[in-house]
C-alpha positions in Angstrom: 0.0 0.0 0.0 0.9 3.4 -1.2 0.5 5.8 1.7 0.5 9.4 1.8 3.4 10.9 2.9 5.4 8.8 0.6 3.2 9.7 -2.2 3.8 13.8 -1.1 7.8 12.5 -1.3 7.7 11.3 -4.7 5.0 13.2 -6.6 6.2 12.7 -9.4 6.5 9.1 -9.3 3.9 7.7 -7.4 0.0 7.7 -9.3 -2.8 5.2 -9.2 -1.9 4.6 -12.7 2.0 3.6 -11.8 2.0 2.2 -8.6 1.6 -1.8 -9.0 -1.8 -2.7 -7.2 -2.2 -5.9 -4.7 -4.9 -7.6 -6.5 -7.5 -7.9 -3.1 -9.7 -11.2 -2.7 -13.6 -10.5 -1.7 -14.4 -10.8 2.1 -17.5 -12.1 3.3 -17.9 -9.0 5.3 -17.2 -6.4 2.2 -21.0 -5.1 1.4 -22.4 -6.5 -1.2 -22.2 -4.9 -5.0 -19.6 -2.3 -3.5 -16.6 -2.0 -6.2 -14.5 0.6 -7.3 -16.6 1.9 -9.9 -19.5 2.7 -7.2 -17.0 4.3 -5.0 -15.5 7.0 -8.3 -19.0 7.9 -8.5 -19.9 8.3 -5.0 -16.5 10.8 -4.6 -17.7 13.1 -7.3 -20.8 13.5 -6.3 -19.9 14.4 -2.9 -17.0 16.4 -4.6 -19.8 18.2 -6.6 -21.8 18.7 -3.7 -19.5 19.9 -1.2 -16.2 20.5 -2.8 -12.5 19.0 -1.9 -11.9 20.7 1.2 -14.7 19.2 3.2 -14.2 15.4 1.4 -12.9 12.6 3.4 -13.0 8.8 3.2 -15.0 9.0 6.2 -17.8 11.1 4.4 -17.6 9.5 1.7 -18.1 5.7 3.7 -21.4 7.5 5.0 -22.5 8.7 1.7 -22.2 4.9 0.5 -23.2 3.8 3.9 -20.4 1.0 4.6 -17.4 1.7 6.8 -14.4 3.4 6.0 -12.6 0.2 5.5 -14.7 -1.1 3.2 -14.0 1.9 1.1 -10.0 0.9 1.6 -10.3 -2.3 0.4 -10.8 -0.7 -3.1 -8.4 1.9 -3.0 -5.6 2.7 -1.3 -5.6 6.3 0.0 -7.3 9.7 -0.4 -5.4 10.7 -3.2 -5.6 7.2 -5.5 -9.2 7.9 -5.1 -8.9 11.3 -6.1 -6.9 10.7 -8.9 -9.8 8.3 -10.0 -12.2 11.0 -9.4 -10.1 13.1 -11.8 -9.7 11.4 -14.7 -13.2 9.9 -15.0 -14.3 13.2 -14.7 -12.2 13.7 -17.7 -13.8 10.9 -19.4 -17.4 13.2 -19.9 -15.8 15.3 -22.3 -16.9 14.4 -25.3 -13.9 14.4 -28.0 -14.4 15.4 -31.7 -13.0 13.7 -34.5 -9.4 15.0 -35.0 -8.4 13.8 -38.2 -6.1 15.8 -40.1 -8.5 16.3 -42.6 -11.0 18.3 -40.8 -11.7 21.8 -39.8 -8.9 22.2 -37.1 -10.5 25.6 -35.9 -13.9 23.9 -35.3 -12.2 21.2 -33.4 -10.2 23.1 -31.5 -13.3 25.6 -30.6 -15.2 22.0 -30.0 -12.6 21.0 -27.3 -12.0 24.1 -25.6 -16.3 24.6 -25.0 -15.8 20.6 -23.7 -13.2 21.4 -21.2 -14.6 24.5 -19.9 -18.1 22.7 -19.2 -15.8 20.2 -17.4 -14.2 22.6 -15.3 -17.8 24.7 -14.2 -19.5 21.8 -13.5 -17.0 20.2 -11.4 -15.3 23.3 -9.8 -13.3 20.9 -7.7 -11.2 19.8 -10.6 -9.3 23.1 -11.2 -7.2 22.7 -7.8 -6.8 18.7 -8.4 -5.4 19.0 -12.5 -1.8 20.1 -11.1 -1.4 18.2 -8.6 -1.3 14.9 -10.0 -0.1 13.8 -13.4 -3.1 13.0 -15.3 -2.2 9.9 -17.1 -5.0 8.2 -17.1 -6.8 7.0 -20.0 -9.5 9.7 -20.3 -6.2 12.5 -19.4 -4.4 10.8 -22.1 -7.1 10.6 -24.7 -8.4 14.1 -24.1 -4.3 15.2 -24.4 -3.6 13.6 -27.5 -6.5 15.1 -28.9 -5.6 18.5 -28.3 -1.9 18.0 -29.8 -3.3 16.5 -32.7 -5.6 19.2 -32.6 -2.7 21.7 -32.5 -0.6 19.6 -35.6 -4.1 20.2 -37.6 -3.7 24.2 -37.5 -0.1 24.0 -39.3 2.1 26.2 -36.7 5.3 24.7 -36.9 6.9 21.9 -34.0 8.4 24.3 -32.0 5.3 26.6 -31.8 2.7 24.1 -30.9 2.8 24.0 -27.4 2.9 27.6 -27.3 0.0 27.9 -29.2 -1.8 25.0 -27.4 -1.1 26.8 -23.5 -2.2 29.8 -25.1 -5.6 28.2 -25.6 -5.9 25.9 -22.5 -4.4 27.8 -19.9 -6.6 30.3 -21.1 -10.2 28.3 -20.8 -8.7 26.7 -17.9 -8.9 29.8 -16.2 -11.9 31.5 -17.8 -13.4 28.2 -16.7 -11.7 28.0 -12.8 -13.5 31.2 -12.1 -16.9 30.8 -13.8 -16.8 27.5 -12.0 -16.1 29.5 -8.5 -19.1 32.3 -9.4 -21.8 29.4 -10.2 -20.4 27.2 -6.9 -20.5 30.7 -5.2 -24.2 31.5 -6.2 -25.4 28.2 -5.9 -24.4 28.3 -2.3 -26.2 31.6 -1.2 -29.0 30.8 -2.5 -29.1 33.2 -5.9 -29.4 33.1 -9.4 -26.0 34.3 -11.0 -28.0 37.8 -12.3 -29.3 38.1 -8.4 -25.7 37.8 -7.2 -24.3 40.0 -9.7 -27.1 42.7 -9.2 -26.9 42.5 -5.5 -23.1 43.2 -5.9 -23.1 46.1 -8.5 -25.9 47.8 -6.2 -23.0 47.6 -3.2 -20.6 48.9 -5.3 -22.8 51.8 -6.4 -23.6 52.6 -2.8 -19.9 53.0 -1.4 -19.0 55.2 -4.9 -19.8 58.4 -3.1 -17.7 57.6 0.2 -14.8 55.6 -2.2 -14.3 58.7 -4.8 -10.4 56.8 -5.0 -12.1 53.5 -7.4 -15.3 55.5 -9.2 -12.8 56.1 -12.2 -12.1 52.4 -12.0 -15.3 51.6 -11.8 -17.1 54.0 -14.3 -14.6 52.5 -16.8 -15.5 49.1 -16.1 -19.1 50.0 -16.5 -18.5 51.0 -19.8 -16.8 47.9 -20.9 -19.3 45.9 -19.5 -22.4 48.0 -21.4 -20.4 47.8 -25.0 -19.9 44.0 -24.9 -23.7 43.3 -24.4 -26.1 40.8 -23.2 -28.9 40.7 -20.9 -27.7 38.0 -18.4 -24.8 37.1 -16.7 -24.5 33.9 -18.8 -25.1 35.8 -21.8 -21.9 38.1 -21.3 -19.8 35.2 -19.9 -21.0 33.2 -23.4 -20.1 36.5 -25.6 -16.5 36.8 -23.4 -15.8 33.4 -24.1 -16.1 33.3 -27.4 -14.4 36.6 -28.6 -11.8 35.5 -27.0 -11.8 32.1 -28.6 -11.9 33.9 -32.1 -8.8 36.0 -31.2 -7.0 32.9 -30.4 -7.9 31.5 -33.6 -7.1 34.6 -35.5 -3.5 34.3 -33.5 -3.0 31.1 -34.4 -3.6 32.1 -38.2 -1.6 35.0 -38.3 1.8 33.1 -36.3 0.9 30.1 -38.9 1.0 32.6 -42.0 4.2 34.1 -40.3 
């Protein structure tokens, strides 16, 4: 068994999917139709619900309603299981085809709206991504296809990771903090538009006794009445996607270059 603080030693080399596993025989006292599949589901729907800081084994035993052993004799530690969590969260995202001979823009549009819905509806993935290695089969098959992906536009070898950080680090976080707003929302009780109301009405009201951020603030207002929308979603949505294009467009112009 793999335990913690050796993992935290060796991050780099210990993972679920690298560390040999002690294949476990069935005990007559194990719960019956408990296996590790039911227990990947149960974590991240608890993750979902409550988020990684308040998750333990010991929640998530009473969530499945068996002991915290039971859930041990499926997986080793916290972090295997979380690691589990991770990539079969990985494994909703649907992938396009990412032949050569499509429409690399469309494909890479296609996997960038895939892995931002990822990272909203599961706001718990953003802090997990780099802290484990993400080779799992759903992390693998979701990173090939975005460096395929990347060969399809035609930049040149030593520009393709640049250009494929340029998009992902970008919907990672455009998706981090929607994620954090909706959790945020969800959480008090308020649609998003409520929330963001309720906030630009505070802000109005301390304008007069904060003269020091009105500028700030009157510029920002500005900005946020040119770019449209009648809904908090609607703006995000319009945000996302300009700035999809103009990654496109960049990717043209350094490919023409």
């Amino acid at each position: 068994m793999v335990n913690d603080v050796d993992r935290a030693k060796r991050p780099a080399r210990i993972s679920v999917w690298l560390a040999p596993r002690t294949e476990r025989g069935r005990r007559s006292a194990q719960p019956s139709g408990l296996d590790r599949r039911k227990i990947i589901d149960a974590a991240v729907r608890l993750l979902d619900a409550e988020g990684s800081a308040k998750f333990s084994m010991r929640r998530l035993a009473a969530e499945l309603d068996v002991t915290a052993m039971s859930v041990y004799w499926y997986v080793d530690t916290k972090d295997e299981l979380l690691e589990l969590a991770l990539d079969s969260v990985y494994g909703t995202i649907r992938l396009p085809d990412v032949s050569p001979e499509g429409e690399w823009r469309e494909q890479l549009r296609a996997l960038a709206r895939e892995y931002r819905t990822v990272l909203v509806r599961h706001p718990w993935v953003s802090a997990l991504i780099g802290n484990f290695l993400n080779i799992g089969p759903h992390s693998m098959a979701f990173s090939f296809a975005v460096q395929q992906v990347m060969r399809n536009t035609g930049l040149p070898p030593e520009g393709q990771m640049g250009g494929l950080a340029a998009v992902f680090q970008f919907v990672y976080g455009f998706g981090t903090i929607e994620g954090q707003f909706v959790q945020r929302c969800a959480s008090a009780g308020v649609s998003e538009d409520e929330y963001y109301r309720e906030a630009l009405g505070t802000i109005q009201g301390q304008l007069d006794e904060q003269p020091e951020i009105r500028r700030t603030f009157e510029s920002a207002s500005e900005l946020m009445e040119a770019r449209g929308g009648t809904t908090v979603a609607d703006m995000r949505e319009r945000d996302f996607v300009f700035a999809l294009d103009l990654l496109v467009a960049g990717i043209e112009a350094m490919r023409a270059r």
